[in-house]
N, C-alpha and C positions, 0 to 999 in steps of 0.2 A: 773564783769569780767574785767580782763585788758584793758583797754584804750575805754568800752562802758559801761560796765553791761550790766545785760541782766535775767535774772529768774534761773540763777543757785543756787543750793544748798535749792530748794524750795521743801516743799512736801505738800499734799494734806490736807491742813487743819492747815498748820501753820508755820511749819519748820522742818528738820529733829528732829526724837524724841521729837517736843512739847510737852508740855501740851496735854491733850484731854482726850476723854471718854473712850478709847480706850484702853482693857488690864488690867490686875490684878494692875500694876503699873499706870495705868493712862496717859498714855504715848500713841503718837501717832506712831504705826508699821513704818510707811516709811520713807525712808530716799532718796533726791534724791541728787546727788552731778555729776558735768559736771566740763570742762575743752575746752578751746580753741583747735581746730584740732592742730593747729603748737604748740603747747605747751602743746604734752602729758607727760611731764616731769616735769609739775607742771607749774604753780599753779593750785591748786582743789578747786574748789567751793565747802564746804561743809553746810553750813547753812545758816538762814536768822534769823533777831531781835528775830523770836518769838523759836527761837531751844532749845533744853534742854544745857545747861550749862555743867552739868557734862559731856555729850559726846562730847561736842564741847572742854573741856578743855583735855578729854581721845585721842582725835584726833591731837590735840597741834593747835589746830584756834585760828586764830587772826582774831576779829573784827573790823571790818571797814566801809567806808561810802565816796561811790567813789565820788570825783566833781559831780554833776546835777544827782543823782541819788537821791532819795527819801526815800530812806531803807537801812540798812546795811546789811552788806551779811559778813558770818564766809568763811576766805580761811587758807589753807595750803598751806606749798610751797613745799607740797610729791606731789609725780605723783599719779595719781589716781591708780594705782596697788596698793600701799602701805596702800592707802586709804584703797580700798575695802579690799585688809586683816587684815587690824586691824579691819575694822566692822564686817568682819567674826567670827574672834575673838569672838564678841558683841553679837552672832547668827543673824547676819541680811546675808539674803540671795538675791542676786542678780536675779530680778522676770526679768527686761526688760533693753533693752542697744537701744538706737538711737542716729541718728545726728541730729539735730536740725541746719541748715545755716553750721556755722563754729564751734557749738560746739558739743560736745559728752555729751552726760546724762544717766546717771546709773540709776533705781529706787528699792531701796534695800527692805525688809522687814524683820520685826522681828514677829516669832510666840512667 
């Protein structure tokens, strides 16, 4: 995240769309991507080291690796609307929406 990090663009078992056991593709269903409250206009956190590549390049993410942070995290500089319709696009479907402190977190799914 901008100016801390923080567990955005993390999903249950590895990163949006990892690897996993998970599906005819082997992919894992969820997808979770957040954004700063004062900055729903972007940047979007959308993945972490371990994400699928091809959706992280169908998203236009840029990898990175903030000062004192231990992991790299994929963002975009679309606002998370644009986010979430292009994974609609994708068939992932928006299951849950919360704030978390100062940030907002989507957790998406694909059947």
């Amino acid at each position: 995240m901008p100016g801390g990090g923080g567990s955005a663009g993390r999903d249950a078992g590895g990163g949006p769309g990892s690897s996993g056991s998970s599906g005819s593709s082997g992919r894992m269903p969820y997808v979770l991507i957040s954004t700063q409250i004062r900055l729903e206009v972007g940047p979007t956190m959308v993945g972490d080291e371990h994400s699928d590549p091809d959706l992280m390049s169908f998203l236009g993410a840029t990898k990175r690796n903030m000062l004192g942070n231990h992991f790299w995290e994929y963002y975009v500089t679309d606002a998370p609307r644009v986010v979430l319709n292009k994974l609609e696009s994708r068939g992932y479907r928006v299951v849950s929406m919360t704030g978390v402190g100062q940030t907002l977190v989507w957790c998406l799914h694909k059947d």
